[in-house]
C-alpha positions in Angstrom: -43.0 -10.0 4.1 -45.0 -9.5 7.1 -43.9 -6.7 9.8 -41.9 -8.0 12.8 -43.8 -5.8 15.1 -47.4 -4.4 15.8 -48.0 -2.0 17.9 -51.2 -1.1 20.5 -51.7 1.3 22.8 -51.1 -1.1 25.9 -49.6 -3.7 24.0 -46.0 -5.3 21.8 -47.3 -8.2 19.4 -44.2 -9.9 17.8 -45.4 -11.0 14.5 -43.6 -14.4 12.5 -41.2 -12.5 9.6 -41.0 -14.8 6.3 -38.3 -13.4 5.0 -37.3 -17.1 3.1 -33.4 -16.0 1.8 -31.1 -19.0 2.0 -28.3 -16.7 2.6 -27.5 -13.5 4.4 -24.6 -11.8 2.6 -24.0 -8.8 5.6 -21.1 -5.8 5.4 -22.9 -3.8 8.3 -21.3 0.2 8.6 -17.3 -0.2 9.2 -17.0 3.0 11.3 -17.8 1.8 14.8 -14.8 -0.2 14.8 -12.3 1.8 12.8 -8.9 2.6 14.5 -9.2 6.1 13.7 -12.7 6.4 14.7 -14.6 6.5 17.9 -14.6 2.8 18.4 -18.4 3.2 20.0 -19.0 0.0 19.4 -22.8 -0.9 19.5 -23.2 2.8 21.3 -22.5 4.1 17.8 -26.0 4.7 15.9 -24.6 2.9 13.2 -24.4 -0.1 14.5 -27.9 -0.1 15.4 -29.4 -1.4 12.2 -27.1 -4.5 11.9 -28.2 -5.5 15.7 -31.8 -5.0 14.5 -31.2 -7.7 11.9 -29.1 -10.1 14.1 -32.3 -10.2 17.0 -34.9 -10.8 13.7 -32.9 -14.4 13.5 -35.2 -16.1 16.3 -38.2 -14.3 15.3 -38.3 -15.3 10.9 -40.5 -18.0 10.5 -37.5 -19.1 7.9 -34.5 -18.8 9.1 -31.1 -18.5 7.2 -29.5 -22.0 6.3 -26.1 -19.7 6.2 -24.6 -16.0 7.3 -21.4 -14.4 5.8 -20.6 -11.3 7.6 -17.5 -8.9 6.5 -15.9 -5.8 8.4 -12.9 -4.1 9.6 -10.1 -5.6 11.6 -11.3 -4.3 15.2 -14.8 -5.9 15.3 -13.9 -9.2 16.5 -13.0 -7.5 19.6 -15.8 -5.3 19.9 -19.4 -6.1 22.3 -21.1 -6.1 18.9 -19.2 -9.2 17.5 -20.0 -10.4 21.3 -23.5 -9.9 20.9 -23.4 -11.6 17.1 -21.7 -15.2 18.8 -24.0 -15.0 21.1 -27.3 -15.0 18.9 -25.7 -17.1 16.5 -25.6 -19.7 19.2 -28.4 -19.8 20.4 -30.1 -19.4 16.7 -28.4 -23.1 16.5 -25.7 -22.0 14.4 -22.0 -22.4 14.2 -19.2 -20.5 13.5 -15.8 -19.9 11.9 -14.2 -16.6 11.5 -10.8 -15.4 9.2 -9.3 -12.5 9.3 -7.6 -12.3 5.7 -5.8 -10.0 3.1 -5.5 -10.0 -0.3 -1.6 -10.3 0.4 -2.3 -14.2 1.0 -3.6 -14.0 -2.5 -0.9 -13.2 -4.1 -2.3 -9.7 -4.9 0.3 -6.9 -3.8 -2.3 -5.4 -1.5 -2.8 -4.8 2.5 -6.6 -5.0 2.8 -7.2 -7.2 6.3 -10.6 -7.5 6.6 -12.5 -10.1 9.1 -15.3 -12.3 8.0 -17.7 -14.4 10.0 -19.1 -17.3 8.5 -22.1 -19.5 10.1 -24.1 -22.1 8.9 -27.2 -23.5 10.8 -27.4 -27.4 12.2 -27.3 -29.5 10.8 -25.1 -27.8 8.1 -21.9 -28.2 8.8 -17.8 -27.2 7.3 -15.8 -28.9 5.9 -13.2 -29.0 8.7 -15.4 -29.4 11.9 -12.2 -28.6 14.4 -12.0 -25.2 13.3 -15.4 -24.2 14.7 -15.4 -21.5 16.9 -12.0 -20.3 15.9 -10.8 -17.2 14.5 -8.3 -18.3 11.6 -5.2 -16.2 10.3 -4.9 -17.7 7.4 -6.7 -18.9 3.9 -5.9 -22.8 4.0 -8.6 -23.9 5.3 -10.3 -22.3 2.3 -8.7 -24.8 0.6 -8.7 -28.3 2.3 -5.7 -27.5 4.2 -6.4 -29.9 7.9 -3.2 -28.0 9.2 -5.5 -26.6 12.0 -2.1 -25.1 14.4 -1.1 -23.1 10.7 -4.5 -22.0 10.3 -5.6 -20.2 14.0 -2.2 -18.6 14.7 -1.2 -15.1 13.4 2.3 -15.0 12.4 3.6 -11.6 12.5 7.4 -12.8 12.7 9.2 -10.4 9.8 10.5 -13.7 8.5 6.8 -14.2 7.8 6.2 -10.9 6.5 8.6 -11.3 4.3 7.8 -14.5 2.9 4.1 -13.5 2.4 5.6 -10.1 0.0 7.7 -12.4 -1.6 4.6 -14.6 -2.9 2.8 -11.4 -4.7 3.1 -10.1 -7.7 4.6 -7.0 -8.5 2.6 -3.3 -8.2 3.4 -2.8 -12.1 1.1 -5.6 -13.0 -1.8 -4.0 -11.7 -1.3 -0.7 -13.2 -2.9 0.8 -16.3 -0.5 3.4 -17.2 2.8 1.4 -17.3 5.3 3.3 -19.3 4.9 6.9 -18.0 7.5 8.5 -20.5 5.2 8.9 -23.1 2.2 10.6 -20.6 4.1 13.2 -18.5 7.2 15.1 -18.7 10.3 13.7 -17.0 13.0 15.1 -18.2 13.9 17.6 -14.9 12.1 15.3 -12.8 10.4 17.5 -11.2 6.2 18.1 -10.9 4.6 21.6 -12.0 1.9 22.7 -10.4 0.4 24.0 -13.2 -0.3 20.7 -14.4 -2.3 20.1 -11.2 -3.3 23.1 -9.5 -4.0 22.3 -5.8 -8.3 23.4 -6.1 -9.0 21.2 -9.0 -10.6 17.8 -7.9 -14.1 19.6 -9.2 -12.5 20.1 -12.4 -11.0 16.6 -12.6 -14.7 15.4 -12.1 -15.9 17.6 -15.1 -13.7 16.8 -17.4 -14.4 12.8 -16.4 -18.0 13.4 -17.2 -17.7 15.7 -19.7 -15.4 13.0 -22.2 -17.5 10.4 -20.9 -13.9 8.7 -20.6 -12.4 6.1 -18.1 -9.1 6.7 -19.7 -7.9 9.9 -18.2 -4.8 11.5 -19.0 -2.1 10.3 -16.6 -0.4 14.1 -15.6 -4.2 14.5 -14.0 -3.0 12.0 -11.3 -0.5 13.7 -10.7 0.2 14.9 -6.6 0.3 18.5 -6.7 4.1 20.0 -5.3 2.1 21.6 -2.6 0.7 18.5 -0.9 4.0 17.0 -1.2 5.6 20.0 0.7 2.9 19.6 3.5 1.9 16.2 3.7 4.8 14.4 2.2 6.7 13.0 5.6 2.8 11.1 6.3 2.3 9.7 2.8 2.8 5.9 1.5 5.3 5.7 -1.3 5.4 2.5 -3.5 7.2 1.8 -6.8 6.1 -0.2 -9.8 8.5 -3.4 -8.4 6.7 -2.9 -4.7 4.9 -6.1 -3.4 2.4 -4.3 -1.5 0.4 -1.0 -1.1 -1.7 -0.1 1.7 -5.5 0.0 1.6 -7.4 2.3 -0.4 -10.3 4.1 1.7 -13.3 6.0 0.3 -11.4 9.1 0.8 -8.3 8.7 -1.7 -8.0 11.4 -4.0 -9.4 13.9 -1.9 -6.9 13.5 1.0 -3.5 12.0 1.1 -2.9 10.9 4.5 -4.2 7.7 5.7 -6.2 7.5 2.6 -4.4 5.0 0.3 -0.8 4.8 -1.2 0.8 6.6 -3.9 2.9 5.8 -7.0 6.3 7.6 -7.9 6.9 6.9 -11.2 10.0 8.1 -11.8 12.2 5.7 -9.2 15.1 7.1 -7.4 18.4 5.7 -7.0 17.3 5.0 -3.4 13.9 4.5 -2.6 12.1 6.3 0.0 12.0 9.4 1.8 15.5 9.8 1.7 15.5 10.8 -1.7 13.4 13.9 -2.6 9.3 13.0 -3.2 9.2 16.4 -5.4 11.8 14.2 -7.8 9.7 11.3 -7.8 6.4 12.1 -9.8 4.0 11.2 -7.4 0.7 10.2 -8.7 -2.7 8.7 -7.4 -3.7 4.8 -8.6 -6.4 5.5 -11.1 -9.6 3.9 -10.6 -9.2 1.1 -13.0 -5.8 0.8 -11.2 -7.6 0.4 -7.5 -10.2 -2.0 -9.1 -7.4 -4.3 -10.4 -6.0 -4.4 -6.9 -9.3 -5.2 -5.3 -9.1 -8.4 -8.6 -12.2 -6.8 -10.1 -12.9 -8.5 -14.1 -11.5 -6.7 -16.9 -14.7 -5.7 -18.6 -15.8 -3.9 -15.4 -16.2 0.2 -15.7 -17.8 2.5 -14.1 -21.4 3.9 -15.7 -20.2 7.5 -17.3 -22.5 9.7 -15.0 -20.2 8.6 -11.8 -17.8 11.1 -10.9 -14.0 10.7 -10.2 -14.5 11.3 -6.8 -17.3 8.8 -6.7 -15.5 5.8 -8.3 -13.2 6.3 -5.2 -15.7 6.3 -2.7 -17.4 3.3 -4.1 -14.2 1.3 -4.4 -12.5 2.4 -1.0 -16.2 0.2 0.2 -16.0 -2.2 -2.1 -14.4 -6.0 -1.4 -11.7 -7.7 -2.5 -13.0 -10.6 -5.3 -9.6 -12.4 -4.8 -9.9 -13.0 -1.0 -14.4 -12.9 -1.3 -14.6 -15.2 -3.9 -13.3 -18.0 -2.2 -14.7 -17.4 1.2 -17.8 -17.8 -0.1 -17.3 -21.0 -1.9 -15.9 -22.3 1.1 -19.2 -21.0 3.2 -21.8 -22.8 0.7 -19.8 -25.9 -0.4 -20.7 -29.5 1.3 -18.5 -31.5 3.9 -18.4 -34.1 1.1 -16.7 -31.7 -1.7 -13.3 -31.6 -2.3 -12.0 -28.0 -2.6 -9.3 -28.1 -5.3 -5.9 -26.1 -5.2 -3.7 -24.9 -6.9 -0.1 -24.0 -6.2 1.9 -21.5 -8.6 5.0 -20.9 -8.9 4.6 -17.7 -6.2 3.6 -20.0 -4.0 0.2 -18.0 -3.2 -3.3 -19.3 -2.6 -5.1 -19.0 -6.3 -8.3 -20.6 -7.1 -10.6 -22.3 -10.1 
């Protein structure tokens, strides 16, 4: 690869980049355009290195037949996404854009996450009238032609509803489903002792120590005095929920905002109403949070990572349930024929 630019003393030489990749596969730094951060935009320094790569598009001797770019719900409004059309365009390329969850999956799991795709002329999609368009929903993924469906954003409760209704149960996902045998719950009550409030660095020495991705369960647990503090501001699901909220790189170490949480002993009513103390709050487990985000069976983490590591790395990782077929949309031919399937959930599932 040769260096994009030379520099003299008087003098800018912009020098032909080869860098030959038929695909550019980009998940540039989410925190410019969080909600709960700054929302700097392209002012934040962050931002800088993904602009950097979008202005190299004119200048590479070879450039990309195809572009997949994934982020946070917020960019498409921000003067970074405006700057990324606007190179794209004149780079000769075109453009559809989704903004989809894994709850359109069929996976019980609120992850919206907004993904550019763009192919360069004359590559083209399969459905040409959606170019330019920012789609709410996964049919076109699958050779749906409803285009009025596919650009608007339902957000009706009727809607809402429909879409929990057509994903599979929390308990399916979970690795410890019978809890009777891993934790005490006779009173129904959490001790602290179990969990003592300062020992996430033990939690991590005891996962590399054993080597182990099979923890016991009661180290999950939510200690008694987060619940007293934090409880009013956590996300309580059951095993028969149809959705959680989205795990960030921070669950486990914080409880607000971070994820949700999983009482495993139910109460006669659900929810707040009924004392959190009496519901055995626990964290998802790793292996738990991977299975959300669809990730194979046989996956595990090397035995050097720590707890709070496998966390981290999974609150930035993607989901494979909604990726997976956004990508075979991006590469496949106007000629191909997408097949679908429809189960009995009535969900969006793929082969």
């Amino acid at each position: 690869m040769t260096k994009p630019t030379m520099f003299t003393s008087t003098t800018l030489v912009t020098v032909p980049i080869s860098y030959g990749a038929h695909a550019w596969l980009l998940s540039p730094p989410c925190q410019p355009y969080t909600r709960q951060g700054l929302q700097k935009h392209s002012g934040d320094a962050r931002a800088l290195s993904f602009l950097k790569i979008l202005e190299l598009i004119p200048h590479t001797s070879q450039p990309p037949s195809m572009l997949f770019v994934e982020n946070v719900v917020g960019f498409e409004t921000s003067d970074t996404h405006t700057k990324m059309i606007d190179i794209l365009a004149k780079t000769n390329f075109v453009v559809q854009e989704f903004i989809l969850s894994p709850l359109q999956f069929g996976i019980p799991y609120s992850r919206p996450r907004y993904f550019c795709l763009a192919k360069r002329k004359p590559s083209s999609f399969q459905n040409q009238l959606l170019n330019n368009r920012l789609l709410w929903s996964p049919s076109p993924l699958f050779g749906h032609d409803d285009n009025t469906v596919a650009i608007e954003h339902d957000q009706s409760q009727e809607s809402c509803d429909e879409l929990l209704q057509s994903c599979e149960p929390v308990e399916k996902f979970l690795e410890f489903k019978n809890h009777s045998d891993q934790m005490d719950t006779e009173s129904g009550l959490l001790d602290t002792t179990i969990v003592p409030i300062d020992a996430y660095g033990a939690l991590e020495k005891n996962d590399n120590a054993n080597g182990r991705n099979d923890i016991s369960l009661n180290q999950y647990l939510v200690p008694l005095s987060l619940i007293e503090r934090w409880g009013s501001a956590m996300d309580i699901v059951y095993p028969d929920s149809k959705r959680c909220c989205c795990f960030t790189k921070s669950y486990y170490r914080y409880v607000k905002g971070t994820g949700s949480l999983l009482a495993t002993v139910q109460p006669k009513k659900k929810g707040k109403s009924s004392s959190l103390k009496e519901q055995c709050l626990r964290f998802f487990t790793p292996r738990e949070v991977a299975n959300l985000h669809s990730f194979p069976e046989d996956f595990h983490f090397p035995q050097h990572i720590s707890l709070r590591q496998r966390y981290a790395l999974l609150g930035n990782s993607l989901s494979i349930a909604v990726v997976a077929p956004v990508l075979r949309y991006l590469f496949a031919e106007p000629s191909v024929q997408i097949m679908q399937i429809f189960p009995s959930n009535g969900a969006y599932t793929h082969i």
